[in-house]
C-alpha positions in Angstrom: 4.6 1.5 13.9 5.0 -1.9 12.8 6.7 -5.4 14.8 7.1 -8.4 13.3 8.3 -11.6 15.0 8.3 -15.0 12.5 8.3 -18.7 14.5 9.2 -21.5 12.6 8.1 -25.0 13.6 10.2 -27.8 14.0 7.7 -29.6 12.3 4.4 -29.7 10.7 1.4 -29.1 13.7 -2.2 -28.6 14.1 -2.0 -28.8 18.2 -3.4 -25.4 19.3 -1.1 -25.8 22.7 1.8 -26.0 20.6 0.6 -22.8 18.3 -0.4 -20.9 21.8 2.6 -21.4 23.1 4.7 -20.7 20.3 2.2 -17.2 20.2 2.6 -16.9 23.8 6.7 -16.4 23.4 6.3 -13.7 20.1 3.7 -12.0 21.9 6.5 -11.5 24.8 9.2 -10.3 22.7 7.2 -7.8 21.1 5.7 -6.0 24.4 7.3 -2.6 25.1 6.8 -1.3 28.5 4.4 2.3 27.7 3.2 1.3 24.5 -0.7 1.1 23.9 -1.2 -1.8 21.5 -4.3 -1.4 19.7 -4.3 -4.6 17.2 -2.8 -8.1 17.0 -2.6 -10.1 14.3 -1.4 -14.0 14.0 -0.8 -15.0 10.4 0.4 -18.6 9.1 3.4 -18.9 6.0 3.7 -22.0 4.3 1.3 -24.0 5.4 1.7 -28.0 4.9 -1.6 -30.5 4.9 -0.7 -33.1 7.5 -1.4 -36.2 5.0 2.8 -34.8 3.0 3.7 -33.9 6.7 7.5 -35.9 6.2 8.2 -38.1 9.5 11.1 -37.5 11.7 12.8 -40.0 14.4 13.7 -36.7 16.2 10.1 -35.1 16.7 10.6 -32.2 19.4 6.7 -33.0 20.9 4.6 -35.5 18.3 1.7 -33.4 17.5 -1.8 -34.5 20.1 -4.0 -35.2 17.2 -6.5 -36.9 19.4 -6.9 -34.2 21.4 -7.1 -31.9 18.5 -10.3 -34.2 17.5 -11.9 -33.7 21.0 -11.5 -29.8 20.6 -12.7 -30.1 17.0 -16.3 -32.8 17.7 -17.1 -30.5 21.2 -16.9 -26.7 19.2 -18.4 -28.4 16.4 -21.5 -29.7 18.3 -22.0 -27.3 20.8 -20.9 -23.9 18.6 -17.7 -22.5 17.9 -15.5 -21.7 21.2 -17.2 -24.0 23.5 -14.2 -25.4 24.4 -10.7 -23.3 23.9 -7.4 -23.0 25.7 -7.0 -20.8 29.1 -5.2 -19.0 27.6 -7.2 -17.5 25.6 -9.1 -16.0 28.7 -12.9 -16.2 29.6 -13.7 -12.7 29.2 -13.8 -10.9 25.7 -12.4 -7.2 27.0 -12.9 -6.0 23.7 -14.8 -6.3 20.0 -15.0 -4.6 16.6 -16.4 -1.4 16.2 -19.5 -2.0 13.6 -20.8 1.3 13.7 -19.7 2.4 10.3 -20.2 -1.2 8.9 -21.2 -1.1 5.4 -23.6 -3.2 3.9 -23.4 -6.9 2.8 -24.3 -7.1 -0.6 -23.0 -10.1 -1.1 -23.7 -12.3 1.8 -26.9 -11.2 3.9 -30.2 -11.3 1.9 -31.2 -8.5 4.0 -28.9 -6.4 2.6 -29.8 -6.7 -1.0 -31.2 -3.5 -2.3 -35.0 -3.3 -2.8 -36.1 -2.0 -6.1 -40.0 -0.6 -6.1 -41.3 -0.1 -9.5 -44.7 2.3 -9.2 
């Protein structure tokens, strides 16, 4: 059983708040009361760099680039979500299952295959 909702943005944005909140409204139209939801998944269509982003007298909310910056330096300095919205909540109540977890060939040396010639 698959839902889909699509937001489309007034204009180009990078502000987290704006993408949470945007998030926050999807994630409301797609609850159904009695449903177990095992899996959510965000995903991003057309995505514009900033520097062709076209101006607009009419901006709903500018974008809050600065405090995109301070997010950006703080996680960058002290390790990835140092610093990250409430909503996102304090406590992870859940995590991938790695138990069946195959190997890394191609990205942990220690799961290169060892060869002994006797």
């Amino acid at each position: 059983m698959g839902f889909k909702q699509v937001h489309r943005f007034a204009y180009p944005t990078d502000d987290t708040t704006v993408i949470t909140k945007a998030v926050s409204g999807l994630v409301d139209a797609l609850f159904v009361e009695g449903v177990r939801y095992y899996k959510l998944g965000v995903g991003f269509i057309a995505m514009t760099s900033a520097k062709y982003a076209q101006g607009d007298l009419f901006y709903e909310s500018p974008p809050n680039s600065a405090l995109m910056k301070v997010f950006d330096c703080i996680n960058q300095k002290y390790g990835s979500h140092s610093m990250f919205l409430a909503a996102q909540g304090i406590e992870q109540k859940w995590a991938m299952r790695r138990a069946l977890l195959s190997p890394q060939y191609t990205t942990r040396w220690m799961d290169v295959p060892k060869v002994r010639c006797g």
